[in-house]
C-alpha beads as a LAMMPS data file, in Angstrom:
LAMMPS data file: protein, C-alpha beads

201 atoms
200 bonds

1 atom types
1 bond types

-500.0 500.0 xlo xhi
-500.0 500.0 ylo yhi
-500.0 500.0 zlo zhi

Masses

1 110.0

Atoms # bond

1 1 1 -28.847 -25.064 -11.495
2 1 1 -29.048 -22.203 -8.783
3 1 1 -24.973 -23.488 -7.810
4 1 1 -24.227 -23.190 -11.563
5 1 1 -25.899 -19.888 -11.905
6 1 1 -23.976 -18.981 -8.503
7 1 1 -20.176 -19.860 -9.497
8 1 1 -21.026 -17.964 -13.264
9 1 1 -21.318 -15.061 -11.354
10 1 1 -18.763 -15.378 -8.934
11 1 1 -16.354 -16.197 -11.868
12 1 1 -17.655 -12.621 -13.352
13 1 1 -17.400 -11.085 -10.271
14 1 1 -13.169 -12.006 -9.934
15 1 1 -12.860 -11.119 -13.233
16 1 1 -14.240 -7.861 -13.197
17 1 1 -11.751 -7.201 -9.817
18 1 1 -8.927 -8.551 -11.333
19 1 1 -9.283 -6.927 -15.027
20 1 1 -9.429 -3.562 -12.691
21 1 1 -6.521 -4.224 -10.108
22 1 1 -4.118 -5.105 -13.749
23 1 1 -5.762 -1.489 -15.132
24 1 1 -5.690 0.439 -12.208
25 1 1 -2.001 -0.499 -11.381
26 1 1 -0.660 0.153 -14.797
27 1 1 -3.072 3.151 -15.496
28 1 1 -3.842 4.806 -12.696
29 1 1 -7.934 4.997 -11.507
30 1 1 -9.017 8.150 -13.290
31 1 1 -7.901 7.115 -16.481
32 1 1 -9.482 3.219 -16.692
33 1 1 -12.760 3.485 -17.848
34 1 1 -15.626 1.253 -17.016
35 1 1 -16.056 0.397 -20.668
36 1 1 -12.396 -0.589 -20.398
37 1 1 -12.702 -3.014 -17.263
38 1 1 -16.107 -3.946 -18.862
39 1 1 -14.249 -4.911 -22.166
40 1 1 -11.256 -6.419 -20.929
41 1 1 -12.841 -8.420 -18.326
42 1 1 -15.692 -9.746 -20.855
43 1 1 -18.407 -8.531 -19.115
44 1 1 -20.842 -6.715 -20.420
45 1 1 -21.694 -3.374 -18.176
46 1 1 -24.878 -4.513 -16.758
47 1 1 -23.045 -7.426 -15.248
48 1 1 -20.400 -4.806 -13.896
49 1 1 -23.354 -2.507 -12.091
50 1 1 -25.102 -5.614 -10.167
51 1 1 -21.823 -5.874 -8.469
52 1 1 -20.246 -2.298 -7.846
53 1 1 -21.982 1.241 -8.090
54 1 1 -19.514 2.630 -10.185
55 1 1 -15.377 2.621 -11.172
56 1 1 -15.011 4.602 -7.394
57 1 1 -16.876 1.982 -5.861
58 1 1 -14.621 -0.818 -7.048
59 1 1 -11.326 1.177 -7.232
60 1 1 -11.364 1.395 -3.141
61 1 1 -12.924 -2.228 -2.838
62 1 1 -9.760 -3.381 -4.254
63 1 1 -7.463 -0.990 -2.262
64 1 1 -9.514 -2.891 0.470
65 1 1 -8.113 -5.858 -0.536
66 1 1 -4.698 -4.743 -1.230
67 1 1 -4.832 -2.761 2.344
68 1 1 -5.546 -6.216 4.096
69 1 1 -2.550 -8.616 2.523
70 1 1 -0.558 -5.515 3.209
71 1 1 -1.767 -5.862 7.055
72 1 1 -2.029 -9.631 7.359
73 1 1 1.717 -9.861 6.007
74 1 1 3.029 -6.921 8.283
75 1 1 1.249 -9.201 10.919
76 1 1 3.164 -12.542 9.656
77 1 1 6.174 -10.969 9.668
78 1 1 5.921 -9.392 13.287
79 1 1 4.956 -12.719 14.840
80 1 1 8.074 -13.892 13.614
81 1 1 10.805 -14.671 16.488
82 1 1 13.331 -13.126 14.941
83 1 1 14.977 -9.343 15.795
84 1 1 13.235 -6.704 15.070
85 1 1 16.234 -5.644 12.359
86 1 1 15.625 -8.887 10.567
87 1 1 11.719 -7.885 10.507
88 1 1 12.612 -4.587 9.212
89 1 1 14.178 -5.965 6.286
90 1 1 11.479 -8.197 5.397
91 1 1 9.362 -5.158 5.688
92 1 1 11.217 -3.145 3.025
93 1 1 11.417 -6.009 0.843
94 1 1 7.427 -6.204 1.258
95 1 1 6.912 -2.234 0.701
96 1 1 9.558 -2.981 -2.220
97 1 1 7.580 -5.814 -3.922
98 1 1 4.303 -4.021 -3.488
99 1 1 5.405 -0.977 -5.127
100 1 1 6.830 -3.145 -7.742
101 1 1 3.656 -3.313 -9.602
102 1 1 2.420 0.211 -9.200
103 1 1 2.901 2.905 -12.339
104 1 1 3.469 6.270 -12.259
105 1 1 -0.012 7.091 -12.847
106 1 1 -1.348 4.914 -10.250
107 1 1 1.235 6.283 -7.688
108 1 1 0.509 10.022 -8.112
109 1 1 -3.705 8.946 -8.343
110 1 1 -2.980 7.713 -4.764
111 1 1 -0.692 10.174 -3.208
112 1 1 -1.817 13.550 -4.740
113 1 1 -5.914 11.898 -5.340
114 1 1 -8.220 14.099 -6.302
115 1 1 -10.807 11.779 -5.831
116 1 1 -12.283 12.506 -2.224
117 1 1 -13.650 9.072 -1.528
118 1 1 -9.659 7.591 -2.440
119 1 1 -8.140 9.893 -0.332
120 1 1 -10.880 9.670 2.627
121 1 1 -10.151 5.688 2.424
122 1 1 -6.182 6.236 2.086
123 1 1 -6.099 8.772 5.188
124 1 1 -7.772 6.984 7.545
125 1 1 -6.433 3.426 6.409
126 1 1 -2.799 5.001 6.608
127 1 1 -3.442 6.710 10.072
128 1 1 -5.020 2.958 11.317
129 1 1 -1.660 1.691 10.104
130 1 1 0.238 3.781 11.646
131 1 1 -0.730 3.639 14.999
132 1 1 -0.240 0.016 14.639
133 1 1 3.266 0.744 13.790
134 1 1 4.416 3.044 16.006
135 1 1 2.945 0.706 18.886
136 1 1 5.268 -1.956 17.307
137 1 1 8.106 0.266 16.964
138 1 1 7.554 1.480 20.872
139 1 1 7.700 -1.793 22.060
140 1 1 10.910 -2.623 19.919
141 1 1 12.848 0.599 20.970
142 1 1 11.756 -0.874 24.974
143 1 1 13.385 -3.892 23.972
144 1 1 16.677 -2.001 22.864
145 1 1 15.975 -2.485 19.279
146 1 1 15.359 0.848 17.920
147 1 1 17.321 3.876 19.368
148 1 1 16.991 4.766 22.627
149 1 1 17.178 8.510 22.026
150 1 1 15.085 8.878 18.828
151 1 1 11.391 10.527 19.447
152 1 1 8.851 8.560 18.679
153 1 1 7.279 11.207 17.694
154 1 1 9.557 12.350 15.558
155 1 1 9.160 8.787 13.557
156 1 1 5.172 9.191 13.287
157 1 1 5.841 13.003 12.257
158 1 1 8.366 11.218 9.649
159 1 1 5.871 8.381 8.201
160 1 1 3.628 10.994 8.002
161 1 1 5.822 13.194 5.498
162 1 1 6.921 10.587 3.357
163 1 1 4.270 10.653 1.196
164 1 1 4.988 14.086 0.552
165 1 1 8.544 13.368 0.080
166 1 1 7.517 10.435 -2.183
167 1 1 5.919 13.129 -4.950
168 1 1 8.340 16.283 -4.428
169 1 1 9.922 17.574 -7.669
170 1 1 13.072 18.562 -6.578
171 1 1 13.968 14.912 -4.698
172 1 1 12.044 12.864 -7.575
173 1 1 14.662 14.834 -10.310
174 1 1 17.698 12.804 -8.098
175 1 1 16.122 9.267 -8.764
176 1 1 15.270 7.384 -12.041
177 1 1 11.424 6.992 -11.282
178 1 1 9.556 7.329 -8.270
179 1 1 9.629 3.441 -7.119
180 1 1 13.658 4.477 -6.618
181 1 1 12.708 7.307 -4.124
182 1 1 10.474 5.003 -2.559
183 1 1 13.143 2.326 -1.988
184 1 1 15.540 5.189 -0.905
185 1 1 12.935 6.623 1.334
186 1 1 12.035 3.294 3.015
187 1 1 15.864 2.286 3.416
188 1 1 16.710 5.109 5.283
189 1 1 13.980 5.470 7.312
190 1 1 14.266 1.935 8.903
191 1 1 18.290 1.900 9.024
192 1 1 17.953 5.178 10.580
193 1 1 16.214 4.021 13.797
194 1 1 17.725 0.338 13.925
195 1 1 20.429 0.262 16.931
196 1 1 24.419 -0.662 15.595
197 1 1 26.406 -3.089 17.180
198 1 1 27.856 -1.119 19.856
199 1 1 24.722 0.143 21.011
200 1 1 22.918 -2.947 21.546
201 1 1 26.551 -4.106 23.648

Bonds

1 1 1 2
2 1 2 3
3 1 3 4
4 1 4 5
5 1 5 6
6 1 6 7
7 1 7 8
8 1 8 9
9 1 9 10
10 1 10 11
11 1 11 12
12 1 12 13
13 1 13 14
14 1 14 15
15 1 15 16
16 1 16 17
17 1 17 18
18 1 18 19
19 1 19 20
20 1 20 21
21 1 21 22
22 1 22 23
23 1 23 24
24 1 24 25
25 1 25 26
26 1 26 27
27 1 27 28
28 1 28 29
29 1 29 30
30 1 30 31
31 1 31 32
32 1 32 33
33 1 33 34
34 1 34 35
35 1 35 36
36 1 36 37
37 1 37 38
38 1 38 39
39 1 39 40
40 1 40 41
41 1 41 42
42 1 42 43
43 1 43 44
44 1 44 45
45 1 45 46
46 1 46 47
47 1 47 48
48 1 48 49
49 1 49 50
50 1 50 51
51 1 51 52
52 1 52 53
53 1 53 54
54 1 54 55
55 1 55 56
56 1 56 57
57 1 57 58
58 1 58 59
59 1 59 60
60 1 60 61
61 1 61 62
62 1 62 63
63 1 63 64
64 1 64 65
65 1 65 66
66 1 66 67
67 1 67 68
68 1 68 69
69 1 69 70
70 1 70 71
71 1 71 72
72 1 72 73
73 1 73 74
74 1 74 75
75 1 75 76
76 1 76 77
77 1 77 78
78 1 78 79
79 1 79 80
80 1 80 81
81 1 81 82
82 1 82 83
83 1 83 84
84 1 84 85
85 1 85 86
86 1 86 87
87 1 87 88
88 1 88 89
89 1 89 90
90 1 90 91
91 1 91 92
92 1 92 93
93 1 93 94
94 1 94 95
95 1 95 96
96 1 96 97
97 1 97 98
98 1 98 99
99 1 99 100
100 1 100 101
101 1 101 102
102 1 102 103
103 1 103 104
104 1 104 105
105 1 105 106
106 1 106 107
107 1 107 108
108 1 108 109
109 1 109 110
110 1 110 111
111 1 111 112
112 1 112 113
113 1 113 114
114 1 114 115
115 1 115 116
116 1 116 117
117 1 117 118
118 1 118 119
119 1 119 120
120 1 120 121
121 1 121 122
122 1 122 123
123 1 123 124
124 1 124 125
125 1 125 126
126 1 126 127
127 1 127 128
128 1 128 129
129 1 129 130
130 1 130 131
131 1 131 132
132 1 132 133
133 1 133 134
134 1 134 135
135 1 135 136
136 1 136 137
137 1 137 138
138 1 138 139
139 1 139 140
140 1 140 141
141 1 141 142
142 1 142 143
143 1 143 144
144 1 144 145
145 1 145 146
146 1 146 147
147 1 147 148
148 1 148 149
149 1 149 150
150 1 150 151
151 1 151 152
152 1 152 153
153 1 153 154
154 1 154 155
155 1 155 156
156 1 156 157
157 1 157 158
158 1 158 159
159 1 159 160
160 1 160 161
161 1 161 162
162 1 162 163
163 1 163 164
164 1 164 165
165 1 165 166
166 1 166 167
167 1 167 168
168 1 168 169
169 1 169 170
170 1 170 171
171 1 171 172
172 1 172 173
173 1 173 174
174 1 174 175
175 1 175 176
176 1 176 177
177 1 177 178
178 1 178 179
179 1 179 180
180 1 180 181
181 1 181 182
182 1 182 183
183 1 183 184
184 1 184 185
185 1 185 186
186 1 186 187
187 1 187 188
188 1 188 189
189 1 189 190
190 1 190 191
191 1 191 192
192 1 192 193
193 1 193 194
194 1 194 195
195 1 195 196
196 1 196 197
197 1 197 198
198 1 198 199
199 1 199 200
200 1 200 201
């Protein structure tokens, strides 16, 4: 009985995280309600507050979860033994296909958040993830793989801007939607530091 009773609320518990990672991504977090997740999901809101202490609470548990198959993929695909150009394309076509699923809404909630427990999570998440980068990127350029006479630096001061980049007026107005600046942004940053031909020779 106690299994039974266990698994019912497990199932709830998924639910309720999924029902809000399909809101969040197509509505942004400040405009998905708890009554919404609550509805959608089945749940009543009871059921919802034994399990998170409000929206906030779940919104960064699942950019938790989205933050880790982010990391374990970037992880799978550096362990590969393959060069580090072919690794830098299946990185853009993993920041490609995440961003795939992310609205408008949901973009701007997590670049220009106004919610100070988001953005707390999101700096110090993206500064983690950076390091880990730029470590990788180090050892690459060593290796002859990146550029020899590009700053690396200059590449963290970079990563850091593009999020700024990613919501500026004046750039967005050259693209269709902000997932094409993305793209654009991500495609020239890495085939800006990859070595050519001659170089590696």
């Amino acid at each position: 009985m106690e299994k039974s009773k266990s698994m019912a609320k497990s199932k709830k518990y998924r639910q309720i995280i999924e029902t809000a990672r399909d809101l969040f991504m197509r509505h942004g977090i400040r405009r998905v309600s708890v009554e919404e997740i609550c509805q959608t999901a089945g749940v009543s809101k009871m059921t919802f507050y034994k399990y998170f202490e409000n929206k906030i609470d779940l919104a960064i548990f699942i950019l938790k979860e989205i933050y880790h198959e982010g990391e374990e993929r970037y992880k799978d695909i550096m362990a590969q033994g393959i060069p580090y150009s072919e690794k830098a394309k299946e990185i853009i076509k993993m920041k490609l296909e995440k961003s795939e699923d992310v609205s408008q809404e949901m973009f701007k909630d997590l670049i220009q958040s106004s919610i100070p427990e988001v953005a707390e999570f999101l700096q110090r998440k993206t500064q983690e993830n950076l390091k880990i980068f730029l470590d990788d990127l180090v050892s690459a350029q060593k290796r002859g793989e990146i550029r020899k006479d590009i700053n690396p630096q200059f590449i963290l001061y970079f990563l850091n801007l593009m999020p700024e980049m990613a919501v500026d007026e004046r750039l967005l107005n050259l693209f269709e939607s902000p997932k094409a600046l993305t793209a654009e942004l991500i495609n020239f940053f890495f085939y800006g530091i990859l070595t050519t031909k001659s170089e590696e020779e």
